[in-house]
Backbone as a chain_set.jsonl record, in Angstrom:
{"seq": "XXXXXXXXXXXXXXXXXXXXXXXXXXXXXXXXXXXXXXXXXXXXXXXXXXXXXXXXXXXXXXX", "coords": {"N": [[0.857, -1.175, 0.0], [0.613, 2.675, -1.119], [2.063, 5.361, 0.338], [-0.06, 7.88, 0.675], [-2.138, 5.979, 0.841], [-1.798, 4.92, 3.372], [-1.977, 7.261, 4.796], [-4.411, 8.187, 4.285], [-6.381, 5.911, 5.307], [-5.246, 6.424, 7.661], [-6.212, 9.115, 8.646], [-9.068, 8.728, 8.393], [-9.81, 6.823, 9.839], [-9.51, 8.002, 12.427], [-11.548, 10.03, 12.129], [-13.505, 8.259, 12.839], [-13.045, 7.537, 14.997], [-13.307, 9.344, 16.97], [-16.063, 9.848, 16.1], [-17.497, 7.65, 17.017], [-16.413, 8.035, 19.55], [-17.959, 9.83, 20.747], [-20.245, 8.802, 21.31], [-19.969, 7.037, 23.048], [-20.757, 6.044, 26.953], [-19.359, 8.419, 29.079], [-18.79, 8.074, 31.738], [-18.651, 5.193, 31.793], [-15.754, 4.834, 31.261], [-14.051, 3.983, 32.752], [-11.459, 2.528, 33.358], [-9.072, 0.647, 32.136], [-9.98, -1.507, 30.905], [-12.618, -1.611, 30.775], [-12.604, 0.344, 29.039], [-11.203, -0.919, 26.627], [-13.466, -3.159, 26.552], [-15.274, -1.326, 25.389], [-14.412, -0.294, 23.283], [-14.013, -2.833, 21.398], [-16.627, -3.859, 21.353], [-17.936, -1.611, 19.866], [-16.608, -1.892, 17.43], [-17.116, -4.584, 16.968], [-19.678, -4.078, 16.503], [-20.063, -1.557, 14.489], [-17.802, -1.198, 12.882], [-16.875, -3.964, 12.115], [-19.159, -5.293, 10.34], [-19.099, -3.447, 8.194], [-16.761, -4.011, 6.743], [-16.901, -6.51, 6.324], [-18.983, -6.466, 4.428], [-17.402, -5.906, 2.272], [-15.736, -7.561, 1.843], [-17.395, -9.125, 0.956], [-18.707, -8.371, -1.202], [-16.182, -8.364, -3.057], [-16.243, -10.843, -3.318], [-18.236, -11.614, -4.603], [-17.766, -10.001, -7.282], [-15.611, -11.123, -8.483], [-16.689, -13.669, -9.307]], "CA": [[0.0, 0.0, 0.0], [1.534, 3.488, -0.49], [1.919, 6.243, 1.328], [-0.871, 8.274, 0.326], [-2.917, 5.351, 1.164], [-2.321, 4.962, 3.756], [-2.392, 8.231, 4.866], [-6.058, 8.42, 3.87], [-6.659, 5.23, 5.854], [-5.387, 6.632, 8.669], [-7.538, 9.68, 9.077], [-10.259, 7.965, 8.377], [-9.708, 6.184, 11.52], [-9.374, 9.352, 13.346], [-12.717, 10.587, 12.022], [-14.216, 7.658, 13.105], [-12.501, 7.082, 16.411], [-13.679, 10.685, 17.217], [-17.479, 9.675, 16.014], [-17.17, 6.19, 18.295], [-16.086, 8.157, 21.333], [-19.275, 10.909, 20.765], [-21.56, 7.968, 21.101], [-19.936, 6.466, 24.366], [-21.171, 6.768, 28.284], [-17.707, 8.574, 29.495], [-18.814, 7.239, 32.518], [-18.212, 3.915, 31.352], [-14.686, 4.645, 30.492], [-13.068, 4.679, 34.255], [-10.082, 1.63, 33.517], [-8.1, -0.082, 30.712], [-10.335, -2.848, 30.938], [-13.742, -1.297, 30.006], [-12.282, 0.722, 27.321], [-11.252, -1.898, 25.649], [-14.631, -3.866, 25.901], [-16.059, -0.95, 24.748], [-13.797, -0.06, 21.65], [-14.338, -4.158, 21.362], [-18.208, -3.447, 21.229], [-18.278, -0.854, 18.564], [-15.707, -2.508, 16.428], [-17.793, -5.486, 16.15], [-20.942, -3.662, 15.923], [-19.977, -0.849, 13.316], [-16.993, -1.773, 12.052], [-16.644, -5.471, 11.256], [-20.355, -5.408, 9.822], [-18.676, -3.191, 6.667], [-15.804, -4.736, 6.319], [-17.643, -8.306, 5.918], [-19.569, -6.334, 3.215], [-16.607, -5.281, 1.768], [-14.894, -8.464, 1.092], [-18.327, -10.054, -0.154], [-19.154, -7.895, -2.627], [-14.85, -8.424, -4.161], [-15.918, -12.083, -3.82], [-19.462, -11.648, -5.976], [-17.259, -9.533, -8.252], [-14.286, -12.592, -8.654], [-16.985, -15.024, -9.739]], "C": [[0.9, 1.235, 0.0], [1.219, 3.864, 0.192], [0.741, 6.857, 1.657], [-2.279, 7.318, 0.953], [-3.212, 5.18, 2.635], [-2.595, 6.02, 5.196], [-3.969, 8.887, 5.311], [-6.861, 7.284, 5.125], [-6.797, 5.654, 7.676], [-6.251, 7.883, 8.973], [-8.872, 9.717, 9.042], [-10.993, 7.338, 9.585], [-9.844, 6.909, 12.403], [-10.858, 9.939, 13.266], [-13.456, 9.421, 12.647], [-14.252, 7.312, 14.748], [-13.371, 8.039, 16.979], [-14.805, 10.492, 17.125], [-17.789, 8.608, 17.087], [-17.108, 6.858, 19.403], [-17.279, 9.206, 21.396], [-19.707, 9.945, 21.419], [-21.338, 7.319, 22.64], [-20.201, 7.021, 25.666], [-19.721, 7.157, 28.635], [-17.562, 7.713, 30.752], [-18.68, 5.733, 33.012], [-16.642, 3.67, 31.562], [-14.169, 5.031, 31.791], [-11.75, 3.869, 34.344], [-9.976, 1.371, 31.898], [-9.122, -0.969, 30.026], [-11.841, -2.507, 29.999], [-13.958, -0.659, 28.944], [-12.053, -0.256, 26.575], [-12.38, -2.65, 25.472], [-15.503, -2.719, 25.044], [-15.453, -0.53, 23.801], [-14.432, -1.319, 20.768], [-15.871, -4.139, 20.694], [-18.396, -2.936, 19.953], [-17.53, -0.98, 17.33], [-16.932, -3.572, 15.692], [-19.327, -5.329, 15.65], [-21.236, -2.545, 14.697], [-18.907, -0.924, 12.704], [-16.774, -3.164, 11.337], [-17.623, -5.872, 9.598], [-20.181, -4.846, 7.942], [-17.796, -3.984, 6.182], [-16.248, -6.122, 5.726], [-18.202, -8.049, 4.401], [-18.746, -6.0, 2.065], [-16.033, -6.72, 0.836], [-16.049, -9.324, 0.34], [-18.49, -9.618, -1.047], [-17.45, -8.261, -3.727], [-15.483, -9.816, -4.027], [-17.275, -12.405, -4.693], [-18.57, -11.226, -7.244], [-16.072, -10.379, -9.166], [-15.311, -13.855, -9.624], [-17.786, -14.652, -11.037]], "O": [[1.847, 1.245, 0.786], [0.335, 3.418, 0.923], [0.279, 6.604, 2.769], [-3.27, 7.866, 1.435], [-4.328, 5.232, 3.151], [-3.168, 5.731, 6.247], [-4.42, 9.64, 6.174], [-7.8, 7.72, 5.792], [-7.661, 5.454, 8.53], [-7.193, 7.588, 9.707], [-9.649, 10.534, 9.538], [-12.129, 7.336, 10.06], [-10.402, 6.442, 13.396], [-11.366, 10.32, 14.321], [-14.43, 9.95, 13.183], [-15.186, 6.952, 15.465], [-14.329, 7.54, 17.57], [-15.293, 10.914, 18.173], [-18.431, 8.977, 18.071], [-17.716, 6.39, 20.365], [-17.529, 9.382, 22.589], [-19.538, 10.232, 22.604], [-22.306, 7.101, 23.368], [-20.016, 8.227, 25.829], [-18.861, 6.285, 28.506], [-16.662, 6.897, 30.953], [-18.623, 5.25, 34.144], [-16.218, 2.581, 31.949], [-13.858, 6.198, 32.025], [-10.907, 4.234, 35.164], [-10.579, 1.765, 30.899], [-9.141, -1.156, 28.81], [-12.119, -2.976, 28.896], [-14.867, -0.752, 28.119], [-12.897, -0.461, 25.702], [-12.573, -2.977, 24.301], [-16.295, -3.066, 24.169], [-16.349, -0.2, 23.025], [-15.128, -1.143, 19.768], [-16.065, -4.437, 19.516], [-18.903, -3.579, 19.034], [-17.756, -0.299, 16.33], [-17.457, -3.539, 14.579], [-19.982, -5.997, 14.851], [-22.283, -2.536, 14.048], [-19.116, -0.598, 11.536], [-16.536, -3.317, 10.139], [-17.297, -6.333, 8.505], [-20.676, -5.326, 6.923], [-18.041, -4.667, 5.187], [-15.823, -6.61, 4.678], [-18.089, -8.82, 3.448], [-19.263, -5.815, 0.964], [-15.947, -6.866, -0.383], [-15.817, -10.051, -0.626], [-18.474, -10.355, -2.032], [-17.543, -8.386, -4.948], [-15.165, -10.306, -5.111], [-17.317, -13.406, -5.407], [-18.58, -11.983, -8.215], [-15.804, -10.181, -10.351], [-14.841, -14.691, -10.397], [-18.249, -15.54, -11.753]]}, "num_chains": 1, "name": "protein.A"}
């Protein structure tokens, strides 16, 4: 991947990280431990969910 890429990738991440932490109770977020279940949480609930769609549609497009 170049640079540029991933460049782009990464503030992407940043915009999103930044939308992710809007949405959370702060109050939640008092150790190591519950941040991570809750990064954990919204990974697999708004992130994975594209990504899955991501690689199905390259593998409709392959066949």
């Amino acid at each position: 991947m170049n640079q540029e890429k991933q460049q782009r990738i990464k503030a992407c991440l940043q915009e999103l990280a930044g939308l992710l932490y809007e949405e959370v109770d702060k109050n939640q977020l008092t150790n190591l431990e519950e941040i991570e279940k809750t990064v954990r949480r919204q990974v697999l609930e708004y992130v994975s969910p594209e990504i899955a769609l991501f690689l199905l549609n390259k593998q409709l497009e392959q066949k």
